[in-house]
C-alpha positions, -999 to 999 in steps of 0.1 A, spaced: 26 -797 -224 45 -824 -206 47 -820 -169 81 -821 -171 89 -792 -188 71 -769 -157 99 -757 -135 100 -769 -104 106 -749 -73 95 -749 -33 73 -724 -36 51 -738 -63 50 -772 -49 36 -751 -23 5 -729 -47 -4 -761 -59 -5 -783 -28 -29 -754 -10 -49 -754 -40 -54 -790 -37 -71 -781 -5 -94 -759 -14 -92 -726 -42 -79 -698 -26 -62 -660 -32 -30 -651 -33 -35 -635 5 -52 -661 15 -20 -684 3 3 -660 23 -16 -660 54 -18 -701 56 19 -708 48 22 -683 80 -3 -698 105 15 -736 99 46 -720 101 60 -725 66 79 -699 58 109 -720 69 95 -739 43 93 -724 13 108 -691 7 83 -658 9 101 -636 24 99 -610 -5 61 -603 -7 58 -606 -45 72 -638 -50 46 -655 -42 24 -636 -73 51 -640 -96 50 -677 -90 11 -675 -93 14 -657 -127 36 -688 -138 18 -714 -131 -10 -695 -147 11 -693 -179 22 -729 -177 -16 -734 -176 -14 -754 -139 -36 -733 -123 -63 -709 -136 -89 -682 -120 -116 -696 -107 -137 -666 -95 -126 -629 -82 -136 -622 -45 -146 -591 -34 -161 -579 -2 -173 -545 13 -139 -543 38 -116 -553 7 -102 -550 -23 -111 -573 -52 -90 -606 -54 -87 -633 -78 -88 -665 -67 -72 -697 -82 -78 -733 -85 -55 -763 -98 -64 -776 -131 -59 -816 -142 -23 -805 -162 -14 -786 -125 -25 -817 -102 -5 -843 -125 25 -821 -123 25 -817 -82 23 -856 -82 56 -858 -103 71 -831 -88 66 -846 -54 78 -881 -64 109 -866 -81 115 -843 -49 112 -875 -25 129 -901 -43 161 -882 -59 182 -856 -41 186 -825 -57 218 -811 -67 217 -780 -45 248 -756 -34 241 -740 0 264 -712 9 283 -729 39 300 -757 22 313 -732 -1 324 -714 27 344 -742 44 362 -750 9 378 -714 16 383 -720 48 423 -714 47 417 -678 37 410 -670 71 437 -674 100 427 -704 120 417 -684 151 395 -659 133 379 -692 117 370 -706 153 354 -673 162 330 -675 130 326 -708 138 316 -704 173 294 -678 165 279 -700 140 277 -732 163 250 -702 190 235 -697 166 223 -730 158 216 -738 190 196 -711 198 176 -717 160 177 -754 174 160 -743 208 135 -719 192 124 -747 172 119 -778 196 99 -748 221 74 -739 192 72 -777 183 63 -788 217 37 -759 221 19 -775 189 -8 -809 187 -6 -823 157 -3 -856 144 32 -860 132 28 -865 96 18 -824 94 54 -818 112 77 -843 94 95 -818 75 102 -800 110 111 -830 121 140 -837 89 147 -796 97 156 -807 135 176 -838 123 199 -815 99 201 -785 127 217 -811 154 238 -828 135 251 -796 116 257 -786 153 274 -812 167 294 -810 134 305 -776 135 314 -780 176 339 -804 169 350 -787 144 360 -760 167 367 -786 190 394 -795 168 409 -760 158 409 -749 196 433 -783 201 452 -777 173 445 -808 156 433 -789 127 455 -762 113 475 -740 90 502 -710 82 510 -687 54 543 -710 52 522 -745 52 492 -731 26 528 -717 7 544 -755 7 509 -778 -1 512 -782 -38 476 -800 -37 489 -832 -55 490 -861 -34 523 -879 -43 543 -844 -54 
């Protein structure tokens, strides 16, 4: 089967790159992408997705059971490692993921293109309450990443993370910069009058 035609998601860039390391259980997955603090990362915040991902790159034949684990303390697990088809298809899938941007639709754009729904002081207030809580994400983040020695090429995704989470700040202050001046605004009468077509 073409590389290609395996689906492509965080998460399973993320199976395959541990497995590159070294084989490893499902748990034992979970508990790394929590000590280097990935879970930013790649989404496992439902506790299954992780083994639903693992059962599809088993079916797509990029990873296959190496052994099954089991100790006195434990139940038995299975433990996976990356086969030829699965290490060809990280490569691609991590020179696609760098090189082209994906076509991705976050909530908060679609939020501002509604914007006008909202009167434009309730807007500030979301706004403001959005802009705390960036900066306090923003503050969390640059404590744990001072607290940490690493070489910088194990933290450049926090690194692009920071980058976005100031300048979405810094956005989204004068932003409300601008709706506390009045420079940006609207009305039920204005929103009633705009006919959308430049030149009507």
């Amino acid at each position: 089967m073409a590389a290609r035609a395996h689906r492509r998601s965080p998460l399973a860039m993320m199976v395959l790159a541990l497995l590159v390391e070294e084989p490893m259980h499902a748990y034992r997955m979970q508990q790394v992408i929590r000590e280097r603090d990935k879970q930013d990362v790649v989404n496992v915040a439902q506790r299954n997705s992780i083994y639903q991902t693992i059962d599809r790159l088993r079916r797509d034949e990029l990873i296959r059971v190496a052994h099954t684990a089991r100790d006195e303390r434990r139940p038995e697990r299975t433990v996976y490692e990356l086969t030829d088809e699965g290490r060809r298809t990280l490569d691609e899938w991590l020179a696609d993921a760098l090189a082209t941007p994906a076509r991705e639709f976050p909530e908060f754009p679609a939020a501002l293109s509604f914007l006008p729904i909202l009167p434009p002081a309730e807007a500030t207030r979301q706004l403001e309450r959005r802009a705390e809580t960036l900066a306090t994400r923003l503050r969390e983040r640059e404590a744990v990443l001072a607290a940490v020695e690493l070489p910088r090429l194990f933290l450049i995704e926090d690194e692009y993370r920071l980058t976005l989470l100031r300048t979405e700040l810094d956005w989204v202050r004068r932003l409300v910069a601008e709706l506390r001046a009045g420079t940006l605004t609207w009305s039920g009468e204005w929103l009633a009058d705009w006919t959308g077509s430049p030149g009507d």
